[in-house]
N, C-alpha and C positions, 0 to 999 in steps of 0.2 A: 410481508414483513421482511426487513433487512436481514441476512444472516450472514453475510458477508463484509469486510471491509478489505478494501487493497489498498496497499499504504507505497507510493513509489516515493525514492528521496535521491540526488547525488551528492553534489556539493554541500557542507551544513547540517547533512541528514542525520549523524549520530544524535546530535542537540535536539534535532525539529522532530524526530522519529519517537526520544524519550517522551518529551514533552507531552507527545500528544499521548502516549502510553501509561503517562503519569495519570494522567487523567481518566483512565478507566478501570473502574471498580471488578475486583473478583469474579461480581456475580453478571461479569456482562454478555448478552446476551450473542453474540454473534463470534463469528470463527475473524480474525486477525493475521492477513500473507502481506511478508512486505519483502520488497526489491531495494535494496542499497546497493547502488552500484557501488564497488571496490576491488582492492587489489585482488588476481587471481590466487594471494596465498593468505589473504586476510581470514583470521577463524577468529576473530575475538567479537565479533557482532554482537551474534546472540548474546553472550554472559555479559554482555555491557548492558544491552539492552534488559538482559532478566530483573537488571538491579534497577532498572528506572522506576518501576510500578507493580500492583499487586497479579498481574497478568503472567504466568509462566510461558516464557520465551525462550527458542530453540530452533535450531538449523535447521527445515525441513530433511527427512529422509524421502526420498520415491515411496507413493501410494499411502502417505500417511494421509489418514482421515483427516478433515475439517469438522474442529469441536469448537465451538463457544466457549469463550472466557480460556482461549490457550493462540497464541501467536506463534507462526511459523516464520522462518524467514530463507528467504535465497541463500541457499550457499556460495558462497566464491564460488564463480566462474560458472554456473549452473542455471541456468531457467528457470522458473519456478511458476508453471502451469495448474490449473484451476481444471481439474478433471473428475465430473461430476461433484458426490461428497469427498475428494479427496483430493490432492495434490501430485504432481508427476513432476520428475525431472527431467532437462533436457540438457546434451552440451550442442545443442544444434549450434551454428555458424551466429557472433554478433547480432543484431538487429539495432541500424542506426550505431553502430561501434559499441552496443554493451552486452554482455553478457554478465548478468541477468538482465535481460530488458525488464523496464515496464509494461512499454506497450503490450509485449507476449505475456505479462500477468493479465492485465487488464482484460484485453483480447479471450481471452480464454475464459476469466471468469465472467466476461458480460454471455460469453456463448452458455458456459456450464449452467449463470445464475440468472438470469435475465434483471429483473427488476428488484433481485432480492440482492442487488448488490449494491456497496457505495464503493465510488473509488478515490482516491485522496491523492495528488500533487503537493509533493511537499519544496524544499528550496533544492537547489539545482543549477546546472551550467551545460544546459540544452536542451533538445525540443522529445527528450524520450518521454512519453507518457499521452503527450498528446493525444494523438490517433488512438491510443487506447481508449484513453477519457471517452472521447468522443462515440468509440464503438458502446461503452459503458452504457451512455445516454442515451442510443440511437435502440440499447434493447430496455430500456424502459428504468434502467437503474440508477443510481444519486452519483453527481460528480459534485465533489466540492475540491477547492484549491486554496492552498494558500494565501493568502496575501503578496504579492509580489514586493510590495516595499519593506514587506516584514521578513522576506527572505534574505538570510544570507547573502544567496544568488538568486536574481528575480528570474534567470533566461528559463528555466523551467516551469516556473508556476505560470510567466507570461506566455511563453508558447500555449498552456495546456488553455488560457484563457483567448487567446488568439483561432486555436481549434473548436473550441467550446462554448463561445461566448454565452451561452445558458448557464455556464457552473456556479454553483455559490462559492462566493468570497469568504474565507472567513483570513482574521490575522492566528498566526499560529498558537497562541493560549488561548483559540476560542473552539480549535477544530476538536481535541479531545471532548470537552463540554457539547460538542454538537453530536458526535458520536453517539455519545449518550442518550440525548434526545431522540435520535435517531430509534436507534438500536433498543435503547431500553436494557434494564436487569433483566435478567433471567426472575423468571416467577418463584 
C-alpha cells in the first residue's frame, strides 16, 4: 500500500502543486512531502499552499513524523529527507544547483519507503528529480510525471521521462485524481 507521495515542482510549481492538492480529500490516506524549489528567503509556500485544498499544509520542522492526510513541505533553502516514519533536515551543499533538491527527497524516500511510495514531477526548468524518479522505480515504488506539453515548463517533467521512460503520463488535472486512486481514503 502507497503511504507516501513526493511531489517535486520548480518553474509553475505554486499553480501545478495547488492543483494537484486541490484534488485530495481530508480523509486521504497517505503522508504528502513536497520540494518547490525557490528563493533562499521565500516563507509564503506553505500558507499559499494550506489555502488550495482540504489538506493541512506546513513547513516541514527536523524529525516531524509523516502522518496521512497532512503535507509537509521544504523549507527555503533546506533538504527535505524521508527518514524512516519521519522527515529530517538538511543544509547540506546544492544537489544539481538546488537546494531543496528533488532528487535528495526522492532518493531518500525510495530508500526509507520502498514500494510504498509514489513520486510526482511536476513542471519545471531542469533535469532535478530525474535520478530520483528513477531511484523511486528501481525500489519497487510508482513514478508518475506530468505531462510535458501541459507544463508550464516541460524541461523537468521531460528530463524525469527521458530517465524513466516506465513513468506514467498523466496531464496536470489528472495527477490529483490519480493519487486518489492510488492511495485511496483512509478507512
Amino acid at each position: 500500500m502507497i503511504d507516501l507521495v513526493a511531489i517535486g515542482a520548480s518553474w509553475g510549481g505554486l499553480r501545478a502543486i495547488s492543483t494537484v492538492l486541490r484534488a485530495l480529500p481530508s480523509t486521504f490516506a497517505a503522508a504528502v512531502v513536497v520540494v518547490q524549489h525557490r528563493a533562499a528567503t521565500d516563507s509564503m509556500l506553505a500558507p499559499l499552499l494550506d489555502r488550495a485544498g482540504a489538506l493541512p499544509v506546513r513547513d516541514a520542522d527536523d524529525k516531524d513524523p509523516l502522518r496521512a492526510g497532512e503535507v509537509l513541505v521544504a523549507p527555503a533553502d533546506y533538504h527535505l529527507l524521508v527518514d524512516g516514519d519521519a522527515v529530517a533536515l538538511s543544509v547540506d551543499a546544492p544537489v544539481r544547483f538546488s537546494r531543496p533538491s528533488i532528487d535528495v527527497l526522492f532518493e531518500t524516500a525510495a530508500q526509507a519507503r520502498g514500494d510504498r511510495v509514489v513520486a510526482v514531477v511536476l513542471t519545471g526548468s531542469n533535469a532535478d528529480g530525474a535520478a530520483g524518479l528513477m531511484t523511486v522505480r528501481r525500489h519497487g515504488g510508482i513514478a508518475l510525471v506530468q505531462e510535458p506539453a501541459d507544463a508550464e515548463r516541460p524541461e523537468m517533467p521531460s528530463a524525469a521521462l527521458r530517465a524513466c521512460p516506465g513513468a506514467q503520463v498523466r496531464p496536470l488535472a489528472a495527477i490529483g485524481p490519480e493519487l486518489v486512486r492510488i492511495c485511496g481514503p483512509t478507512a
